[in-house]
TIKOLFI-740911 format. One record per residue (C-alpha): x, y, z; residue number from 1. Coordinates in pm, 1 decimal, always signed. Example, Ala and Ser with C-alpha at 12.3 -4.5 7.8 and 13.67 -1.06 7.14 Angstrom:
BEGIN
<<+1230.0, -450.0, +780.0>, 1> <<+1367.0, -106.0, +714.0>, 2> 
//
This chain:
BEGIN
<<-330.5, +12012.8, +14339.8>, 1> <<-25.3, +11871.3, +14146.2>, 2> <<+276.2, +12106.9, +14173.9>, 3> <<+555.3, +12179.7, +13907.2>, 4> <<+841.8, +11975.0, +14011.0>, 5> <<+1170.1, +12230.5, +14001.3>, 6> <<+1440.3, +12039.7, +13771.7>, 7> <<+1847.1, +12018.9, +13788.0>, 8> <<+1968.3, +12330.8, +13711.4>, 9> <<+1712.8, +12505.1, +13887.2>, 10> <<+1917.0, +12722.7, +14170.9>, 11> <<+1639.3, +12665.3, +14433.6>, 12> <<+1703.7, +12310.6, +14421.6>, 13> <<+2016.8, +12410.1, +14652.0>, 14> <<+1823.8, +12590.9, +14933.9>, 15> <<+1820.2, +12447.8, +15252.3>, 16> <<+1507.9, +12476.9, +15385.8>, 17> <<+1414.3, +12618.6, +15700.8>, 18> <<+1218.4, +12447.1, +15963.1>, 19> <<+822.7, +12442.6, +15993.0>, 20> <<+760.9, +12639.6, +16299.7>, 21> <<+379.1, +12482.6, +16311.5>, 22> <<+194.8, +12216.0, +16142.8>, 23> <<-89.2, +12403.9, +16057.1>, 24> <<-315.0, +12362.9, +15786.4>, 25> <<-103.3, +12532.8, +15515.4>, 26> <<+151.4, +12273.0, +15607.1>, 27> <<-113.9, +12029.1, +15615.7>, 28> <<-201.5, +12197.8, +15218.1>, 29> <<+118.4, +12152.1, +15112.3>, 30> <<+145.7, +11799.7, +15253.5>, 31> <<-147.9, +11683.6, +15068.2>, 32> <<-26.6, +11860.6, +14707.9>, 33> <<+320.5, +11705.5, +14697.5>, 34> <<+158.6, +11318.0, +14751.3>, 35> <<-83.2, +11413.7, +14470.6>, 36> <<+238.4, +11531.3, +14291.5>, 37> <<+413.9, +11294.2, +14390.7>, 38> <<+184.0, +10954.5, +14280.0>, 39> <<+140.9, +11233.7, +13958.7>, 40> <<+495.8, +11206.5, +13855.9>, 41> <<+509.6, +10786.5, +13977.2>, 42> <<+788.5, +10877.6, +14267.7>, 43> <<+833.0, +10725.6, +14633.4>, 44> <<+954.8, +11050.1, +14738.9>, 45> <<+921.0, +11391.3, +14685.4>, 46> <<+1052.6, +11720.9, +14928.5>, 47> <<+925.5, +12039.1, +14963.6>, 48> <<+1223.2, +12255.4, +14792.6>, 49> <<+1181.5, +12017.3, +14482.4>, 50> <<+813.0, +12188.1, +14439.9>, 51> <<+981.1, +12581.4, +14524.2>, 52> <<+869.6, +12544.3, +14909.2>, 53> <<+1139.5, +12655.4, +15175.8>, 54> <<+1031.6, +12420.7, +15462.9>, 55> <<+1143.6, +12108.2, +15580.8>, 56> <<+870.2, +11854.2, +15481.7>, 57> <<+895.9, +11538.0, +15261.1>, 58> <<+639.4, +11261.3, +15178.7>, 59> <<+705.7, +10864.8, +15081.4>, 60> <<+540.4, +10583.2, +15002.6>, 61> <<+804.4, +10341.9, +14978.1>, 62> <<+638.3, +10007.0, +14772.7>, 63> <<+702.7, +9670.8, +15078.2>, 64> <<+992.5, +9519.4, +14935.6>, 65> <<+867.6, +9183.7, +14882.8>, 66> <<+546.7, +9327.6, +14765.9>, 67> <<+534.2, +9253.5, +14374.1>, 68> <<+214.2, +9540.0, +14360.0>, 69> <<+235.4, +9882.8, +14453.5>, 70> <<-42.6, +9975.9, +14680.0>, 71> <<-96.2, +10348.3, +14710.9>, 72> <<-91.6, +10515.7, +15030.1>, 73> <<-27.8, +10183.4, +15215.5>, 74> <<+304.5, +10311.8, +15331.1>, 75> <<+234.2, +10717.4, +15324.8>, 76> <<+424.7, +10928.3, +15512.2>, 77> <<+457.4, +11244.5, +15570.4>, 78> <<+774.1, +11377.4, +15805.8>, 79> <<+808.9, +11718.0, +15901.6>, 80> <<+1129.3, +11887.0, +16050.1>, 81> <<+1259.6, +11528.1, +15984.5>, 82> <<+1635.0, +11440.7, +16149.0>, 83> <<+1873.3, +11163.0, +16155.1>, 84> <<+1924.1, +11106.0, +16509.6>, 85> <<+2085.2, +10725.5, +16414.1>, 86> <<+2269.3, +10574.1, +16151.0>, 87> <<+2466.4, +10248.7, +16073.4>, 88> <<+2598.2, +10034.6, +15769.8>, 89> <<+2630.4, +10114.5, +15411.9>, 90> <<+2463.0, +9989.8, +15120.7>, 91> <<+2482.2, +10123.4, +14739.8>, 92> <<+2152.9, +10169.8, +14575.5>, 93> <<+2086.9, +10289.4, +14207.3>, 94> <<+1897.3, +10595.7, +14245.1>, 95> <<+1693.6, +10812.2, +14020.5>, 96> <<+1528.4, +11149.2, +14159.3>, 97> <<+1221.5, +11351.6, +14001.6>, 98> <<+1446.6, +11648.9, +13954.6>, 99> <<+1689.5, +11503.2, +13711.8>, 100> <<+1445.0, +11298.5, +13481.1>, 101> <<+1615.5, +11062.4, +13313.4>, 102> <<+1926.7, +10980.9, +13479.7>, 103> <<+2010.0, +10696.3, +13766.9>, 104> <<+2334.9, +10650.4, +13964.3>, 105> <<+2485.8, +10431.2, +14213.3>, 106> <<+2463.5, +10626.6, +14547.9>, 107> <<+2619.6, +10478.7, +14870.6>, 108> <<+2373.1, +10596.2, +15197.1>, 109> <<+2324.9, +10418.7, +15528.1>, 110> <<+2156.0, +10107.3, +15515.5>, 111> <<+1984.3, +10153.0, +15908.3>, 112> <<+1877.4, +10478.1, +16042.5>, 113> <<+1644.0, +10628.2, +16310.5>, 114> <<+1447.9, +10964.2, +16230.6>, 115> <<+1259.5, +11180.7, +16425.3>, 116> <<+1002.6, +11447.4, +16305.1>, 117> <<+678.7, +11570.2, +16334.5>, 118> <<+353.9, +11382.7, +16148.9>, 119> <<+83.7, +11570.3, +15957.9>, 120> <<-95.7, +11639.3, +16285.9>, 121> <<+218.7, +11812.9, +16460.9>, 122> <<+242.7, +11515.5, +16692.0>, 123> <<+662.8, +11360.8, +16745.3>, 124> <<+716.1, +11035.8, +16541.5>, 125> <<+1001.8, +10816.1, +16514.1>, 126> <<+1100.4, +10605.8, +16222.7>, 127> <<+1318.1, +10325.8, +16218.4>, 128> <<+1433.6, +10230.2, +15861.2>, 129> <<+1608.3, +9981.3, +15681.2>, 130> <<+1616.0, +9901.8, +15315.3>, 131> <<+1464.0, +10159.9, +15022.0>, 132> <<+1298.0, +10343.0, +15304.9>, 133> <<+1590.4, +10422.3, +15443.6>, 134> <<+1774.7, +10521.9, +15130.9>, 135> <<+1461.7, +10718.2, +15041.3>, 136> <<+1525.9, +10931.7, +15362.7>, 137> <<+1793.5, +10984.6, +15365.3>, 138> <<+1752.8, +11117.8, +14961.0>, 139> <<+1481.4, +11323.6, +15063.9>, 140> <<+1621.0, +11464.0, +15336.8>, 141> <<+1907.7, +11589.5, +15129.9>, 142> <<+1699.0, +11759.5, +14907.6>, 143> <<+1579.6, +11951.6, +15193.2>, 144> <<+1969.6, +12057.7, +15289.9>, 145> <<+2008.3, +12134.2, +14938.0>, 146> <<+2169.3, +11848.2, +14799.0>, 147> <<+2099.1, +11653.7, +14493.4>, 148> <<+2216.6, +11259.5, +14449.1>, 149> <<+2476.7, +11390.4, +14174.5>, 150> <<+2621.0, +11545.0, +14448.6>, 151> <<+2713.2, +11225.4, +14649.2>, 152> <<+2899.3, +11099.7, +14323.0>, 153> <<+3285.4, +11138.4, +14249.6>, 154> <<+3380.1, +11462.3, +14071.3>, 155> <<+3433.7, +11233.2, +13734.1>, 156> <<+3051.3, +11091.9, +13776.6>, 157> <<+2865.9, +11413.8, +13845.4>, 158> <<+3047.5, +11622.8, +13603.7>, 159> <<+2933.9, +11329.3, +13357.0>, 160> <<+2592.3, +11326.0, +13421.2>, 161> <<+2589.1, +11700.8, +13421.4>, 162> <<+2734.2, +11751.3, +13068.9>, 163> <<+2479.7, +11494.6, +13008.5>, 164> <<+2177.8, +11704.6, +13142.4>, 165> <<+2339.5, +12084.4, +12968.4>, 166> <<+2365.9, +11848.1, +12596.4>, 167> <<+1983.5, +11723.3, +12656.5>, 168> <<+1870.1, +12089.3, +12772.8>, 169> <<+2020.7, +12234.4, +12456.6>, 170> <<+1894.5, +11987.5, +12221.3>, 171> <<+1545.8, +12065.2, +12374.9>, 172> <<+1579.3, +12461.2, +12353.8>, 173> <<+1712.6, +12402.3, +11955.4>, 174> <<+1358.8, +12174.9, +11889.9>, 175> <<+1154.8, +12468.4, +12031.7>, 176> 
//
């Protein structure tokens, strides 16, 4: 089932979401709607509190980076109770996020990382990452700590964009 995807200003969007105390086969449910969500809205990530659900779970299906053509579900995963348990380097990556439609900033991250989490089946997994996946964890997993990529901008940038988002809100309530 494709879920509404909760958009900047929605409060909820700043919950940090509590841990999954059993993969079971709501989780499992829930799992399965936000990758049909997700390939809906044509993202490579999507977390739980961006759909109104307060548990840590996030899918991806980060595209190969020398692959030219996206292949769905070759790189799928789903990463419950997900933690950073390594990180290294920086890199600064233009990112866009399905809860603020329309805009894209420059966002510095860490450009190696280890995770460790739980896979649709409950079982322990751990992901090393480089690259877009690794910037697309580490995005994700801020959405489930409450945090939005505006928020890892200067004061200056965020404000920006978020003038940006009120002026484009307005101009849609007026055309209503």
């Amino acid at each position: 089932m494709v879920l509404e995807i909760l958009k900047y200003p929605d409060p909820f969007l700043n919950t940090k979401a509590r841990p999954v105390e059993a993969v079971d086969d709501g989780i499992r449910k829930l799992i399965d709607d936000m990758v049909e969500t997700m390939y809906h809205a044509k993202g490579i990530g999507l977390a739980s509190v961006q759909v109104g659900v307060d548990r840590r779970v996030v899918v991806l299906d980060v595209p190969d980076e020398d692959d030219g053509e996206r292949k769905r579900g070759k790189n799928l995963l789903a990463l419950v109770n997900p933690e950073i348990t390594y990180k290294e380097g920086v890199t600064t990556f233009e990112e866009g996020c399905l809860s603020v439609p329309g805009f894209t900033a420059d966002v510095e991250r860490a450009s190696v990382l280890k995770v460790s989490a739980l896979d649709r089946d409950g079982s322990p997994i751990e992901i090393e990452a480089g690259g877009l996946l690794a910037i697309a964890i580490q995005h994700e997993i801020d959405h489930i700590d409450g945090f939005l990529f505006i928020d890892r901008l200067s004061r200056i940038k965020r404000e920006m964009i978020k003038r940006k988002i009120r002026k484009a809100l307005e101009a849609e309530e007026k055309a209503l």
